[in-house]
DRENZA-890686 format. One record per residue (C-alpha): residue number from 1; residue in one letter; x, y, z. Coordinates in nm, 2 decimals, decimal comma, always signed. Layout:
BEGIN
@seq->NUM; type->A; X->X; Y->Y; Z->Z
...
This chain:
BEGIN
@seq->1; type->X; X->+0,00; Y->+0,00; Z->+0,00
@seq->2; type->X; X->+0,09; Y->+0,35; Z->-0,04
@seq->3; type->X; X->+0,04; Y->+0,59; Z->+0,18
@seq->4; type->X; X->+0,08; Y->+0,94; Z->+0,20
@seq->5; type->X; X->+0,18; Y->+1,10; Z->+0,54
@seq->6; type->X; X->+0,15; Y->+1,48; Z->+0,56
@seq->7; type->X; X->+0,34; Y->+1,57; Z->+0,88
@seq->8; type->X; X->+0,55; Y->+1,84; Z->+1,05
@seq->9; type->X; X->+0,94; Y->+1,92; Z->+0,96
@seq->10; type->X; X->+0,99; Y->+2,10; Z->+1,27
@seq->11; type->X; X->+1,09; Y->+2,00; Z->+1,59
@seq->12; type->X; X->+0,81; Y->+1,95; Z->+1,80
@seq->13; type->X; X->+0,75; Y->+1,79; Z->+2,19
@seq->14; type->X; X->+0,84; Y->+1,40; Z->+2,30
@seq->15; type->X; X->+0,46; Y->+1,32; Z->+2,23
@seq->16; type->X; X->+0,42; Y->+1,38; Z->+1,87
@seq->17; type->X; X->+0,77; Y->+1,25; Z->+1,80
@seq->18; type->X; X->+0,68; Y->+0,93; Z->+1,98
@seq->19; type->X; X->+0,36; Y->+0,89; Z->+1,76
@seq->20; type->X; X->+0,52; Y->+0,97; Z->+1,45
@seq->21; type->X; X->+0,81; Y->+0,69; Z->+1,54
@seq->22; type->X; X->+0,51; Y->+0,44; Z->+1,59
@seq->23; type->X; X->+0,34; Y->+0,47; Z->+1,30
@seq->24; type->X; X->+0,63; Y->+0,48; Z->+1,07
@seq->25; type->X; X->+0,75; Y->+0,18; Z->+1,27
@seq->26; type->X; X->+0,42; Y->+0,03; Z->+1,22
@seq->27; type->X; X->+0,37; Y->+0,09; Z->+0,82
@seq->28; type->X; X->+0,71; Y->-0,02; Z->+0,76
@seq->29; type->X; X->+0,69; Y->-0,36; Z->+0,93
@seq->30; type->X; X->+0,34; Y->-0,35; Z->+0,77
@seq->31; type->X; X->+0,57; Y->-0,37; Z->+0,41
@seq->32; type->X; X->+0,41; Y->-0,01; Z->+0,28
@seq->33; type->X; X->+0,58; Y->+0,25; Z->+0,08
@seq->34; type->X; X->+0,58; Y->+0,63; Z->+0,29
@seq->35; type->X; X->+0,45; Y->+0,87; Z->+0,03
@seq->36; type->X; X->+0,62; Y->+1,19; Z->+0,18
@seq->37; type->X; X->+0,71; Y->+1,54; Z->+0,18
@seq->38; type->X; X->+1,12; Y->+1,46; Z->+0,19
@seq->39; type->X; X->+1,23; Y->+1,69; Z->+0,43
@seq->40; type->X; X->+1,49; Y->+1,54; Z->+0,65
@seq->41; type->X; X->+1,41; Y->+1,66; Z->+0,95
@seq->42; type->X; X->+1,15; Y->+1,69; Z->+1,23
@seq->43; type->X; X->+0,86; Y->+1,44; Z->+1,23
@seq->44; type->X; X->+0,91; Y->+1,41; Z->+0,88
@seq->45; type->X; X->+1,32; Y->+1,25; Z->+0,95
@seq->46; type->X; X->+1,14; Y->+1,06; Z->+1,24
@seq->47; type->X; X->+0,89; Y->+0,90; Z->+1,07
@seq->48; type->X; X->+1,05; Y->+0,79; Z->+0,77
@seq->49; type->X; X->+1,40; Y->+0,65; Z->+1,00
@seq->50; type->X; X->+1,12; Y->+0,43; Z->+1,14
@seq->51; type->X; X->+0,95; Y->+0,30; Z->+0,83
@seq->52; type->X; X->+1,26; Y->+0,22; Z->+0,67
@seq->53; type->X; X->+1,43; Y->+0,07; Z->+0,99
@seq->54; type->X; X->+1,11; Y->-0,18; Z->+0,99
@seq->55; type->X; X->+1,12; Y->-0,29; Z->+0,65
@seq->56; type->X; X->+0,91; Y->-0,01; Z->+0,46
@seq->57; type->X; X->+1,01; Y->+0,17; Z->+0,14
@seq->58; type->X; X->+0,98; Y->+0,58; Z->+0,11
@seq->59; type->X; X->+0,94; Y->+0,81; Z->-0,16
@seq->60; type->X; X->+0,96; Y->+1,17; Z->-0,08
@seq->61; type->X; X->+0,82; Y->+1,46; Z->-0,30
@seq->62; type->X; X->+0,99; Y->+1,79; Z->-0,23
@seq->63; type->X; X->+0,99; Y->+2,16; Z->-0,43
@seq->64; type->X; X->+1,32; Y->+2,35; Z->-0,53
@seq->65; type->X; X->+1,32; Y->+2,62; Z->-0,25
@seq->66; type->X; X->+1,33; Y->+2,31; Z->+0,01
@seq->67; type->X; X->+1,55; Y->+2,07; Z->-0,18
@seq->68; type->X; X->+1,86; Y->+2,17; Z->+0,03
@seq->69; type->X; X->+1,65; Y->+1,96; Z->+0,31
@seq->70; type->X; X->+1,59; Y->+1,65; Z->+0,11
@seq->71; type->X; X->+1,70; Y->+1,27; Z->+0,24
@seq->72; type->X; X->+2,03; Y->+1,15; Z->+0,11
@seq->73; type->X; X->+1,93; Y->+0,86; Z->-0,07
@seq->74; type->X; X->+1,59; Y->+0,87; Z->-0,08
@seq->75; type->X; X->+1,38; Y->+0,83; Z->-0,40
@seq->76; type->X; X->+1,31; Y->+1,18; Z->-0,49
@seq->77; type->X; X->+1,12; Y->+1,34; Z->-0,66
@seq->78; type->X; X->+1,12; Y->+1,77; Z->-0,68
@seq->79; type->X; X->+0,79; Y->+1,95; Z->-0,74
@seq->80; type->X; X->+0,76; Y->+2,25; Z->-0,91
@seq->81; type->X; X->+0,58; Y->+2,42; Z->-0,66
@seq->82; type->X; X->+0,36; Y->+2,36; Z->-0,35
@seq->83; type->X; X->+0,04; Y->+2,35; Z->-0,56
@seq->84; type->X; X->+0,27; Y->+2,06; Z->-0,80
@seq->85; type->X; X->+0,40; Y->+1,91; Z->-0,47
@seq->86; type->X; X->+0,03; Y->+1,81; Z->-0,31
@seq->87; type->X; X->-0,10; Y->+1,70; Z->-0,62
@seq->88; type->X; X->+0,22; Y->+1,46; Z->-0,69
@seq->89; type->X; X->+0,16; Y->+1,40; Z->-0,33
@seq->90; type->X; X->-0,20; Y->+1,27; Z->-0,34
@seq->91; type->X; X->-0,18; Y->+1,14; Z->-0,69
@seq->92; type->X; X->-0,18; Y->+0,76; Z->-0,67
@seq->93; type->X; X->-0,18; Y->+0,73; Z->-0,33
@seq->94; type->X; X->-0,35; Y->+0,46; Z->-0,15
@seq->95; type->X; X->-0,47; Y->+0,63; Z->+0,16
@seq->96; type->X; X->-0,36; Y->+0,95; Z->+0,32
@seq->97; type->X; X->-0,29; Y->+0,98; Z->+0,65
@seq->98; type->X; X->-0,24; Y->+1,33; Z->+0,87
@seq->99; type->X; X->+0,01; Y->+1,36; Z->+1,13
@seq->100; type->X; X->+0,04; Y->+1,68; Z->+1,36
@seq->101; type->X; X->+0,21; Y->+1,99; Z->+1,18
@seq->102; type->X; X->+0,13; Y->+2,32; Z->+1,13
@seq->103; type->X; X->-0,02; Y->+2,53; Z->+0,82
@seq->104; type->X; X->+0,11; Y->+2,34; Z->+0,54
@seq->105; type->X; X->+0,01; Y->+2,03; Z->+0,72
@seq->106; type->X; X->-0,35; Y->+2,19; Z->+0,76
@seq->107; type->X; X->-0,29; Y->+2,31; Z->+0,41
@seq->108; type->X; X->-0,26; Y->+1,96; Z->+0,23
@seq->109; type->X; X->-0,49; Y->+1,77; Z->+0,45
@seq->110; type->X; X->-0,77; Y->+2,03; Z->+0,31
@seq->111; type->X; X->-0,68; Y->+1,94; Z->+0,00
@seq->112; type->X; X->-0,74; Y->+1,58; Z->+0,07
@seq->113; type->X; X->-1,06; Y->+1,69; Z->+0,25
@seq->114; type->X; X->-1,17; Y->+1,86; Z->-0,07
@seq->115; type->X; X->-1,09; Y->+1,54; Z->-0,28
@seq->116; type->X; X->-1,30; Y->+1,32; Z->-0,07
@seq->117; type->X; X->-1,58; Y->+1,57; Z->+0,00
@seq->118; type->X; X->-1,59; Y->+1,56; Z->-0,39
@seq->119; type->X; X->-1,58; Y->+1,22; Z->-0,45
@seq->120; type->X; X->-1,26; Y->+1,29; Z->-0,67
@seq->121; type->X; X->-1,07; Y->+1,01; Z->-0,46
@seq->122; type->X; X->-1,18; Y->+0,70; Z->-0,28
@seq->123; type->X; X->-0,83; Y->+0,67; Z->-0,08
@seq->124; type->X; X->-0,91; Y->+0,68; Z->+0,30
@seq->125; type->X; X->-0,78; Y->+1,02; Z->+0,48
@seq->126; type->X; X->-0,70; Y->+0,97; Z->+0,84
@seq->127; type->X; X->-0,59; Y->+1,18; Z->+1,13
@seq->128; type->X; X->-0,37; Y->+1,05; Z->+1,41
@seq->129; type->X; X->-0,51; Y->+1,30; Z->+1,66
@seq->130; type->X; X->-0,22; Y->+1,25; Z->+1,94
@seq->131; type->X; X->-0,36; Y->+1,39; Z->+2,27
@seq->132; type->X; X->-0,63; Y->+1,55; Z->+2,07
@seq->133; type->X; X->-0,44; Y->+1,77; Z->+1,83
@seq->134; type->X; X->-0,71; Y->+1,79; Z->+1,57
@seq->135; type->X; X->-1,00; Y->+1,75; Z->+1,82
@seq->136; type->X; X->-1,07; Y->+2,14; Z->+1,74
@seq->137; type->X; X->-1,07; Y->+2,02; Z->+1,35
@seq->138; type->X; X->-1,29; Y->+1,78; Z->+1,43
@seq->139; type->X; X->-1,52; Y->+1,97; Z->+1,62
@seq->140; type->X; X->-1,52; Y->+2,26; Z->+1,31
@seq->141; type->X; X->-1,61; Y->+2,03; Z->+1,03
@seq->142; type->X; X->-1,91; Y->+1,87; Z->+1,28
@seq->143; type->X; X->-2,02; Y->+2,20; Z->+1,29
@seq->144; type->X; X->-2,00; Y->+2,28; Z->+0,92
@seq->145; type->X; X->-2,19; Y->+2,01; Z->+0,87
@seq->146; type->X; X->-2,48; Y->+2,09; Z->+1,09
@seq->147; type->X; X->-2,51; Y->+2,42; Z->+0,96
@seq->148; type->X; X->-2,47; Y->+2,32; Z->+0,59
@seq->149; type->X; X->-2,17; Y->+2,43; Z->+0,54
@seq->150; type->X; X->-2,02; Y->+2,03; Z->+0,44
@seq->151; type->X; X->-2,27; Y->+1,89; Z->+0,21
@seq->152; type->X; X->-2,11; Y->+1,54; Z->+0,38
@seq->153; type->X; X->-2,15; Y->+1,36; Z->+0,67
@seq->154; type->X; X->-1,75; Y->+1,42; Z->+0,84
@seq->155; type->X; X->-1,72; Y->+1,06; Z->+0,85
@seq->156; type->X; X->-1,77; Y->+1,04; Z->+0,48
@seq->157; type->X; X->-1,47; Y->+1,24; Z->+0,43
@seq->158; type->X; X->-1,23; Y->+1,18; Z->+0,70
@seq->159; type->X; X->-1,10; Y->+0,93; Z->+1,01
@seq->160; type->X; X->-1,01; Y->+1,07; Z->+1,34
@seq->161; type->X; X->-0,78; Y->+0,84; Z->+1,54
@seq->162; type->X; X->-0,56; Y->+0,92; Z->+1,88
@seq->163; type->X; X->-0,33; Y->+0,61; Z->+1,82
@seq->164; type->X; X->-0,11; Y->+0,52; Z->+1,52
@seq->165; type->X; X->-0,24; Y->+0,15; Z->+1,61
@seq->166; type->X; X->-0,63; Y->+0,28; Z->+1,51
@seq->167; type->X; X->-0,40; Y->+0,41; Z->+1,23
@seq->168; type->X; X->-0,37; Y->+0,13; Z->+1,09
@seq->169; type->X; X->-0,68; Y->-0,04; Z->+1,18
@seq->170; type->X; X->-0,84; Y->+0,21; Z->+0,98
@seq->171; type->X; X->-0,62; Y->+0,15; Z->+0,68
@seq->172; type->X; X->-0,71; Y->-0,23; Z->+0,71
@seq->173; type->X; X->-1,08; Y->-0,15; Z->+0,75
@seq->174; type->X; X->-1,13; Y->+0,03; Z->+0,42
@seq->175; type->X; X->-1,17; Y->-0,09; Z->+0,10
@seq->176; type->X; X->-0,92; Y->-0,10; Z->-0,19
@seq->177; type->X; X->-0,90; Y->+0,21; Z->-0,32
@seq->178; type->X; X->-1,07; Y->+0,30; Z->-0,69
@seq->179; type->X; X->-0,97; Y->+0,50; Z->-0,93
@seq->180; type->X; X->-1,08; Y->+0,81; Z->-0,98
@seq->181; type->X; X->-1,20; Y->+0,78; Z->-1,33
@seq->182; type->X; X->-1,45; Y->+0,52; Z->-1,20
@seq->183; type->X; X->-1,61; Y->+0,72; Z->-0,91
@seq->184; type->X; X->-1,96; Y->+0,92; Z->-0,98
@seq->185; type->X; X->-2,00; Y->+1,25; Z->-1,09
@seq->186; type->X; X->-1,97; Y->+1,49; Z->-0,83
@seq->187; type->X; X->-2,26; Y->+1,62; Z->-0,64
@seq->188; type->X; X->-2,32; Y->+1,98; Z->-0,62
@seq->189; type->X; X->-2,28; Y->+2,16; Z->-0,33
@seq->190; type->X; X->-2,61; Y->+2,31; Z->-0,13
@seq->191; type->X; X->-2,64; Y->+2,67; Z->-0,11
């Protein structure tokens, strides 16, 4: 399986470190490729060191401004831009899964939202909420969709999970990903 893991590159407290190790442990013993931003460092570094170490494969997809960051070694491939980088990124992939970061984090995991909300991908997005990071995400999209704001039911579009074990429970709960040439039109969105 291939899964895309949008994540932080900074450096950020034990917790989310911790998690991030886990579930890159977890993939990689699982034998999945790491579809991933290729930034060597922070929970990005973290994550992939522990896929690898278990027996998983990685591919990162980086942009030119950022390249200087890149894994030695890694497959690699360089975006022309952000917009470039989260399509290559979510092109393909299997299931997507969203790891704590900040606004570019936020910024592809809309994306993905957007894809699933339109029925323009059938690949399973999942947060790993560790110690309820994107509780307040959560909560915001409920409320969009009370007030008609999310034409979908939240768990239509998206998992949220507090362990990189549910993690993968999700992934192995879903069905196999179709492509999207074969999903329905998309429904319009209510006024």
């Amino acid at each position: 399986m291939r899964i895309t893991v949008f994540l932080s590159s900074n450096p950020v407290p034990d917790r989310y470190q911790q998690a991030a190790q886990r579930l890159g442990h977890l993939i990689g013993e699982a034998g999945h490729t790491v579809i991933w931003g290729g930034t060597d460092l922070g929970l990005m570094k973290i994550l992939v060191d522990a896929a690898e170490e278990a027996g998983g494969k990685s591919e990162g997809i980086s942009v030119g401004f950022l390249q200087r960051y890149t894994r030695p070694g890694s497959a690699m491939v360089i975006a022309q831009n952000l917009a470039d980088r989260k399509e290559q990124l979510l092109a393909g992939t299997d299931a997507v899964v969203v790891v704590a970061g900040g606004t570019g984090t936020l910024d592809e995991a809309t994306d993905a939202i957007e894809l699933r909300r339109h029925g323009m991908t059938s690949a399973p997005l999942i947060f790993l909420s560790t110690d309820g990071f994107y509780r307040p995400l959560q909560e915001l999209l409920d409320r969009m969709h009370e007030e008609d704001f999310l034409n979908v039911p939240l768990e239509d579009v998206a998992t949220f999970v507090d362990t990189p074990e549910e993690v993968m429970a999700a992934l192995r709960a879903t069905p196999a990903r179709v492509p999207a040439e074969e999903l329905t039109a998309v429904q319009p969105e209510r006024s």
